[in-house]
N, CA and C atoms as a LAMMPS dump frame, in Angstrom:
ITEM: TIMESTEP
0
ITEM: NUMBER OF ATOMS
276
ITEM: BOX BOUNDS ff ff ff
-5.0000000000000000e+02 5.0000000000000000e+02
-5.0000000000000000e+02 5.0000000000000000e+02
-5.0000000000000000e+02 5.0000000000000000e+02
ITEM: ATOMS id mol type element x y z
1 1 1 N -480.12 -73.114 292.877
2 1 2 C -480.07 -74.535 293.187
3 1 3 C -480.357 -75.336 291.915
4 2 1 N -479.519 -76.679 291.584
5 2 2 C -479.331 -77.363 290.416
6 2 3 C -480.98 -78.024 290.753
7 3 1 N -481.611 -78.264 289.884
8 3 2 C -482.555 -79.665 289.852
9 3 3 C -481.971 -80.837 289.838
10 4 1 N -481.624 -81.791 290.5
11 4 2 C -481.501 -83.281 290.213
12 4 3 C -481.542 -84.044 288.813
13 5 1 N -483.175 -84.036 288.619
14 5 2 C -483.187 -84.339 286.859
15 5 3 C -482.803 -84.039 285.928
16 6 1 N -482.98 -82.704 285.833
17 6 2 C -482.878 -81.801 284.48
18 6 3 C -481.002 -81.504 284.548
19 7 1 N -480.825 -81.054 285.532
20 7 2 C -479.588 -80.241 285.901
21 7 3 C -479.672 -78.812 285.955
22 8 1 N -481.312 -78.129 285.576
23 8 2 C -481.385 -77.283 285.248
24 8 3 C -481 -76.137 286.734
25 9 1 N -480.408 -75.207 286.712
26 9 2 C -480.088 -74.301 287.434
27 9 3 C -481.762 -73.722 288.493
28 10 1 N -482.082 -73.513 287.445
29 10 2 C -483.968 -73.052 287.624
30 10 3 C -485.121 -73.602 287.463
31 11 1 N -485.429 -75.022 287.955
32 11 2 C -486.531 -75.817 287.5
33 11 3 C -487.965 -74.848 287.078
34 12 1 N -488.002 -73.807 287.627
35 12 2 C -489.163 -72.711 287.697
36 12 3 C -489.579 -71.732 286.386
37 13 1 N -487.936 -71.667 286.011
38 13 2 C -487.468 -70.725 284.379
39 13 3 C -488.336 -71.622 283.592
40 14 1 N -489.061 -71.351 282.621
41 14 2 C -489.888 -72.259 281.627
42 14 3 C -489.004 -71.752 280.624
43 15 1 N -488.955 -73.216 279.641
44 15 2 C -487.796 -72.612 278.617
45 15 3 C -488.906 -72.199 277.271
46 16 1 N -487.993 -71.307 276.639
47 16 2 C -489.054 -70.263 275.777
48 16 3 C -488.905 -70.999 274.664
49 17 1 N -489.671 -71.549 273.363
50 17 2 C -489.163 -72.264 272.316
51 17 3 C -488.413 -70.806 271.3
52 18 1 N -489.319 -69.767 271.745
53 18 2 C -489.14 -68.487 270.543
54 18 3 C -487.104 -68.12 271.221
55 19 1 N -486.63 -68.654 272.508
56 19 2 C -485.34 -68.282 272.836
57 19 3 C -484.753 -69.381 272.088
58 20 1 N -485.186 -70.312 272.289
59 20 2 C -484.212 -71.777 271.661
60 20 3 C -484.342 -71.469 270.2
61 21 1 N -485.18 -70.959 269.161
62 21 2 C -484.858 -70.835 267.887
63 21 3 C -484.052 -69.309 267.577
64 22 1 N -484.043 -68.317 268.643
65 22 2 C -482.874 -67.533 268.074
66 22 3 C -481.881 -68.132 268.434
67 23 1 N -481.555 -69.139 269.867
68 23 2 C -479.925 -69.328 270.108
69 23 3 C -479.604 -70.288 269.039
70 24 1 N -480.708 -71.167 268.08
71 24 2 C -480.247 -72.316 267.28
72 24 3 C -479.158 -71.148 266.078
73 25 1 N -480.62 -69.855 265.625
74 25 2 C -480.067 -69.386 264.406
75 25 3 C -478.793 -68.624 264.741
76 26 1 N -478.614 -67.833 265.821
77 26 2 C -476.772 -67.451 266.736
78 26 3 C -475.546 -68.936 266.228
79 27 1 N -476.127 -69.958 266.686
80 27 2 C -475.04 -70.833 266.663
81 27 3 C -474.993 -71.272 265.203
82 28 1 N -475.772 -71.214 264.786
83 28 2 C -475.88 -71.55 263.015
84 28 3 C -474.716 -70.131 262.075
85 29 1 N -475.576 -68.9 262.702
86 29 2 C -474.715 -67.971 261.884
87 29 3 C -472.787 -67.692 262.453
88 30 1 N -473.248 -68.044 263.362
89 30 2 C -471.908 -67.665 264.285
90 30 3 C -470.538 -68.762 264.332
91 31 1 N -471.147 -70.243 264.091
92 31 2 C -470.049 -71.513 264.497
93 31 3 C -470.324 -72.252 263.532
94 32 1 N -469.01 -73.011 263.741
95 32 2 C -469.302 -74.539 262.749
96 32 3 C -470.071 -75.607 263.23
97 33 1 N -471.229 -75.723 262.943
98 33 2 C -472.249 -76.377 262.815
99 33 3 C -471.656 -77.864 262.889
100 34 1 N -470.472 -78.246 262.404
101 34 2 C -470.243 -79.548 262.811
102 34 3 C -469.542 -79.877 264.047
103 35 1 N -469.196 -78.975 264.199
104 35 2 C -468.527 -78.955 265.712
105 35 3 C -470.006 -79.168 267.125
106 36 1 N -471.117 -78.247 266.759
107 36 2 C -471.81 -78.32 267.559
108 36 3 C -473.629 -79.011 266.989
109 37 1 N -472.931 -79.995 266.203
110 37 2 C -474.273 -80.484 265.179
111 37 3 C -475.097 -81.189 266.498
112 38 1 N -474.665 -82.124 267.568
113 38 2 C -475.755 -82.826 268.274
114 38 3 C -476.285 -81.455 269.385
115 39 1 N -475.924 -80.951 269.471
116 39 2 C -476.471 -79.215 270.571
117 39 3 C -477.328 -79.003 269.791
118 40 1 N -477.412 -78.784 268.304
119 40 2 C -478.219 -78.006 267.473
120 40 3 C -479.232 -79.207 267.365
121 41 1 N -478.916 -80.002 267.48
122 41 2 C -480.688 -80.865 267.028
123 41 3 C -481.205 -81.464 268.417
124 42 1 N -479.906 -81.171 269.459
125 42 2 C -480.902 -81.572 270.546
126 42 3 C -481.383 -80.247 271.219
127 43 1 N -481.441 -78.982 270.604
128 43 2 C -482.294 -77.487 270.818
129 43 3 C -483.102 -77.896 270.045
130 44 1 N -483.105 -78.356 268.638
131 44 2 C -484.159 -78.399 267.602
132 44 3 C -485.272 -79.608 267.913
133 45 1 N -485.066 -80.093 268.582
134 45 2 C -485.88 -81.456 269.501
135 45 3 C -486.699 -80.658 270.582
136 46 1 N -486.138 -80.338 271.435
137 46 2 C -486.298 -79.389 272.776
138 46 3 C -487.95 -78.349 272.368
139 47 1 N -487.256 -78.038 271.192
140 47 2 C -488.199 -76.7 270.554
141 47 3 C -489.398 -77.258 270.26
142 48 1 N -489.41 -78.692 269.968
143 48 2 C -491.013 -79.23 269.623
144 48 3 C -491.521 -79.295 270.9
145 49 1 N -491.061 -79.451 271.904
146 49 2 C -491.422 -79.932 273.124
147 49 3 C -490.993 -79.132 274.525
148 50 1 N -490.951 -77.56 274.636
149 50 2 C -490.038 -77.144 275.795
150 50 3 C -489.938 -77.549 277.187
151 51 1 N -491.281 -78.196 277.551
152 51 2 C -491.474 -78.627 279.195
153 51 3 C -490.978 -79.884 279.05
154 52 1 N -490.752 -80.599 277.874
155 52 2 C -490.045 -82.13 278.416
156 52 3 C -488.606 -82.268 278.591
157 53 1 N -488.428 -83.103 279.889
158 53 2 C -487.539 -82.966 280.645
159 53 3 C -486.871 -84.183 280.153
160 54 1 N -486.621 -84.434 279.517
161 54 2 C -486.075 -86.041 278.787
162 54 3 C -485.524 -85.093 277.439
163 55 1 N -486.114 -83.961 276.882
164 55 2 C -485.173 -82.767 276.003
165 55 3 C -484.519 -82.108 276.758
166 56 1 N -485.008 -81.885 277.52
167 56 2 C -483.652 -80.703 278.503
168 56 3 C -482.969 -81.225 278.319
169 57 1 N -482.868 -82.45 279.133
170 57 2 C -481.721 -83.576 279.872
171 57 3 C -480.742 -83.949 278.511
172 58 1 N -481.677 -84.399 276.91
173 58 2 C -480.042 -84.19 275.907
174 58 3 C -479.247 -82.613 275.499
175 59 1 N -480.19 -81.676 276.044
176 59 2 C -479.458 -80.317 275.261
177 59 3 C -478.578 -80.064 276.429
178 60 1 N -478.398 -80.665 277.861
179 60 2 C -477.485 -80.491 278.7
180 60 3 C -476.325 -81.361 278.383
181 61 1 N -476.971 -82.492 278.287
182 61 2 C -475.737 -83.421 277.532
183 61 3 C -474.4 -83.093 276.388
184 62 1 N -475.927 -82.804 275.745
185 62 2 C -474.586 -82.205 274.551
186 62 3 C -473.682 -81.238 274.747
187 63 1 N -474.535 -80.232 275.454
188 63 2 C -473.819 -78.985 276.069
189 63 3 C -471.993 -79.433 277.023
190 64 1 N -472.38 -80.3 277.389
191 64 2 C -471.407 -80.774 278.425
192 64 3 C -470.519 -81.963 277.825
193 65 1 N -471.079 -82.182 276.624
194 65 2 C -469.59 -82.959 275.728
195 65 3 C -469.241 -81.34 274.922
196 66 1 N -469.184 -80.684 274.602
197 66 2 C -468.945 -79.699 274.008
198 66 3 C -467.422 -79.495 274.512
199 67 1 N -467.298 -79.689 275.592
200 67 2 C -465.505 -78.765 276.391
201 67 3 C -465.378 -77.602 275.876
202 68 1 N -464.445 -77.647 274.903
203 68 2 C -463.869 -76.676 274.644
204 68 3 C -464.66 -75.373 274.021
205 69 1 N -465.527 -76.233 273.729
206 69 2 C -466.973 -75.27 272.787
207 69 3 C -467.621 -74.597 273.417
208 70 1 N -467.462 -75.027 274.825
209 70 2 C -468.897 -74.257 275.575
210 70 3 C -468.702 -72.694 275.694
211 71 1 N -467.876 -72.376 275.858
212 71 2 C -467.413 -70.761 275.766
213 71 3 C -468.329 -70.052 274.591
214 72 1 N -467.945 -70.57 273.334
215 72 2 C -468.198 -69.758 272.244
216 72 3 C -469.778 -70.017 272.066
217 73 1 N -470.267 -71.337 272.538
218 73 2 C -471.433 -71.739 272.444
219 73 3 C -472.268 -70.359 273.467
220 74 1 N -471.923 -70.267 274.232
221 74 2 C -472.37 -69.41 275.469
222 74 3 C -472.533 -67.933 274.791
223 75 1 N -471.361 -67.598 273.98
224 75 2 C -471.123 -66.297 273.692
225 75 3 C -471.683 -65.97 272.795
226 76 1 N -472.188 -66.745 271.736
227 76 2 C -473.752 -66.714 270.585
228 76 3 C -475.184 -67.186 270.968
229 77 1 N -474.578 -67.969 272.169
230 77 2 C -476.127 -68.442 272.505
231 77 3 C -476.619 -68.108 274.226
232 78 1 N -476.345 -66.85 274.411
233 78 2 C -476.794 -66.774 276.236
234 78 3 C -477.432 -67.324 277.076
235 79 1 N -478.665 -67.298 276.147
236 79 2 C -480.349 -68.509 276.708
237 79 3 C -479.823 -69.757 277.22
238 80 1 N -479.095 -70.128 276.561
239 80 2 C -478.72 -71.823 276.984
240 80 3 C -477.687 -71.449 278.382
241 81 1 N -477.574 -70.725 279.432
242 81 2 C -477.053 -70.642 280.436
243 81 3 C -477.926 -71.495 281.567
244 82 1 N -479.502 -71.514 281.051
245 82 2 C -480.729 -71.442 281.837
246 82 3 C -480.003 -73.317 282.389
247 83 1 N -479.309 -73.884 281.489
248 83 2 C -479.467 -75.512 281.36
249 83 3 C -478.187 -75.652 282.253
250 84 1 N -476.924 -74.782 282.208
251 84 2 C -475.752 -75.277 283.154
252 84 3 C -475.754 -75.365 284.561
253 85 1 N -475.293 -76.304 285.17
254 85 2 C -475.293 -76.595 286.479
255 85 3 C -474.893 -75.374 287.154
256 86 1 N -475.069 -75.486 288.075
257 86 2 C -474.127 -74.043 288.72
258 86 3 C -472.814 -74.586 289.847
259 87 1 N -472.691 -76.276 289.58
260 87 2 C -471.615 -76.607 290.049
261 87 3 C -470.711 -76.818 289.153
262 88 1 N -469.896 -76.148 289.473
263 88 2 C -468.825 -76.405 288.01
264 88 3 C -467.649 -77.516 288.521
265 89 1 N -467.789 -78.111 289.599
266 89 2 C -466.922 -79.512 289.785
267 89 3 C -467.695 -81.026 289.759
268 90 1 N -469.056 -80.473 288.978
269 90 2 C -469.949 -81.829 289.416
270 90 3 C -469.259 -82.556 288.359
271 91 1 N -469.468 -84.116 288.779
272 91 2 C -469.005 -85.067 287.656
273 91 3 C -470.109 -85.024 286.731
274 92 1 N -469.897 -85.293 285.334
275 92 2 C -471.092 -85.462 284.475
276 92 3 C -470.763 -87.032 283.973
């Protein structure tokens, strides 16, 4: 079940900061960094702060302007699954 706020799939999952700095260094070694520059600083935001829900809420954002990215984003960075809706027709 989605959370309302967050969008998070698992309001319960606590997000790990030590997961968000390997998926930052995956998407760093793995992609073009300008393609996914606001994902990477809104993980690198997130990471000062993992329980705030006002960071979730931009690393979902970004995640979800991504389109075409989200695939490859997914495929270097697994952890960040924890943040996708599990409706895949919701409007964003």
């Amino acid at each position: 079940m989605t959370d309302k706020n967050t969008g998070r799939k698992n309001k319960s999952m606590p997000v790990d900061g030590a997961d968000i700095d390997l998926a930052t260094k995956m998407l760093r070694t793995y992609l073009d960094t300008q393609d996914i520059n606001p994902l990477l600083i809104a993980l690198e935001t997130l990471k000062t702060e993992p329980d705030n829900e006002a960071y979730q809420t931009e690393v979902i954002n970004a995640f979800n302007k991504l389109r075409g990215m989200q695939g490859a984003v997914l495929t270097y960075a697994p952890y960040l699954n924890i943040f996708i809706s599990d409706d895949p027709f919701e409007d964003h």
